[in-house]
N, C-alpha and C positions, 0 to 999 in steps of 0.2 A: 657211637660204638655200633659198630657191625652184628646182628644175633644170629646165629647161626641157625638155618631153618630148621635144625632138626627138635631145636629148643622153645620154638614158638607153638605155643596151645591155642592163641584165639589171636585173632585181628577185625580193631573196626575203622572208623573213618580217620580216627585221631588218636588210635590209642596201638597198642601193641604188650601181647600178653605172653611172657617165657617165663620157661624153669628159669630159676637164674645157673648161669652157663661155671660159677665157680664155685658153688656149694652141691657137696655129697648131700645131700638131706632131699630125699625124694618128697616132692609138694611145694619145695622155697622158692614161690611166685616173685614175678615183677613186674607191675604193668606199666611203663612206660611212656609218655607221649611221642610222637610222630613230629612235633613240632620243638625246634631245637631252644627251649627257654628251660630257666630254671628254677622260674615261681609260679606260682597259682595264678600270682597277678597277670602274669603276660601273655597267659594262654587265651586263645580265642573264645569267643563264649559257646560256640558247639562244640569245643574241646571240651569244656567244662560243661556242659549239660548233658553228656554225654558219659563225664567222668562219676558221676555219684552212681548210676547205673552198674558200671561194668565193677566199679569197688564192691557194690553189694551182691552181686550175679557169681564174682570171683569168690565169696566170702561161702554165699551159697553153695556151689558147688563142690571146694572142697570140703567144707565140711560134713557133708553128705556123701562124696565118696573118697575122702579118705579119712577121715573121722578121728581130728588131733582133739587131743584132750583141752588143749587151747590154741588159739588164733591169735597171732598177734599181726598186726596191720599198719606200718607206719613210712614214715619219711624220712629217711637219714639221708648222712653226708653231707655235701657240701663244695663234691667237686666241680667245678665249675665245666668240663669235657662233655658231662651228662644231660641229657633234658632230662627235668622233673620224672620221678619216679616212683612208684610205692612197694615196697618190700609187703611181703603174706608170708608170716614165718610160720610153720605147724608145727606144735609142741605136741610130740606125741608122748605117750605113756613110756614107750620107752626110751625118749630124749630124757626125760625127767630121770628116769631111775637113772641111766647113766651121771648126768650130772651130780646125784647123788651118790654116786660110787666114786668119783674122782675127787681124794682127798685135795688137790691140788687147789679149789673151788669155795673149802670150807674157809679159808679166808677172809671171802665176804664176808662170813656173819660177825666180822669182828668189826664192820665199819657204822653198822647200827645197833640199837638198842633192842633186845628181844623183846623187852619186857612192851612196847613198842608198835612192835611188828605186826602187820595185820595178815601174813602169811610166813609159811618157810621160807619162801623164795618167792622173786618177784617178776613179772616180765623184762626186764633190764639184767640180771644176772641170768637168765636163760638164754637171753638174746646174745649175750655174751658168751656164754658158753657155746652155744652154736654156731657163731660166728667165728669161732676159732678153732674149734672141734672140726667144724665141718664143714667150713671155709679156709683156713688157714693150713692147720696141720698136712705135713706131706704125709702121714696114716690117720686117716677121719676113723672114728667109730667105724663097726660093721653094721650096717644097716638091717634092721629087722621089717621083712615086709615087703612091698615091691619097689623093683628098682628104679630109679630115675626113669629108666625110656619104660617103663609098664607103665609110671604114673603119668608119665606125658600122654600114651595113648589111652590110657584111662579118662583123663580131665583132657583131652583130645575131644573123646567121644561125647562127655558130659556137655561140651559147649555148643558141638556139634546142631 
């Protein structure tokens, strides 16, 4: 898949770092490989020593300048078009409130047990939420904060 350079924040030898180019949510990273596999296993081994680096550099950065209330950081999918990639989803403060203003949402809590629960909510119902909120829907949330290209040229400058 082609990224369109207005959406890339950082580049190294084997890796490639963008907004992701379908989600409204200012900060929703992807870093990428350069090399077209779709495991850990098949990536070269200076792709991969090179990879634990720019995860934690990426984790560092926004968190320090845009400052989600949580970080989530993982590996979905499964299509096979894509090389290996990792999602940086930031839970800001007020992603959270939102989700909890959208009756639509409380459903989840009928699939566990509260008595149970080691939070209100978990990283998987917010991932969810965001991913449809601010990925899917043709009207995302209004975003509180700066916008997509402020954050880009923000976390731009940060890697700089």
């Amino acid at each position: 898949m082609e990224i369109a350079p207005k959406f890339i924040i950082h580049e190294s030898a084997h890796w490639v770092l963008n907004h992701h180019m379908s989600s409204a949510l200012p900060g929703y990273l992807m870093l990428g490989s350069k090399s077209h596999v779709d495991s850990l296993a098949e990536l070269h081994g200076n792709a991969l020593a090179e990879l634990g680096g720019l995860l934690a550099r990426t984790q560092r950065v926004i968190e320090a300048q845009l400052k989600p209330k949580h970080l989530y950081i993982g590996r979905f999918g499964h299509e096979p078009s894509y090389p290996i990639h990792f999602h940086f989803i930031p839970v800001y403060h007020w992603v959270e409130a939102l989700f909890w203003e959208d009756a639509r949402y409380r459903v989840l809590e009928t699939f566990a047990s509260i008595e149970n629960a080691h939070s209100l909510t978990d990283g998987a119902e917010l991932t969810l939420f965001i991913w449809r909120e601010f990925g899917e829907s043709p009207e995302p949330p209004r975003v509180q904060g700066p916008s997509i290209g402020q954050t880009i040229d923000r976390l731009r400058r940060a890697f700089g």
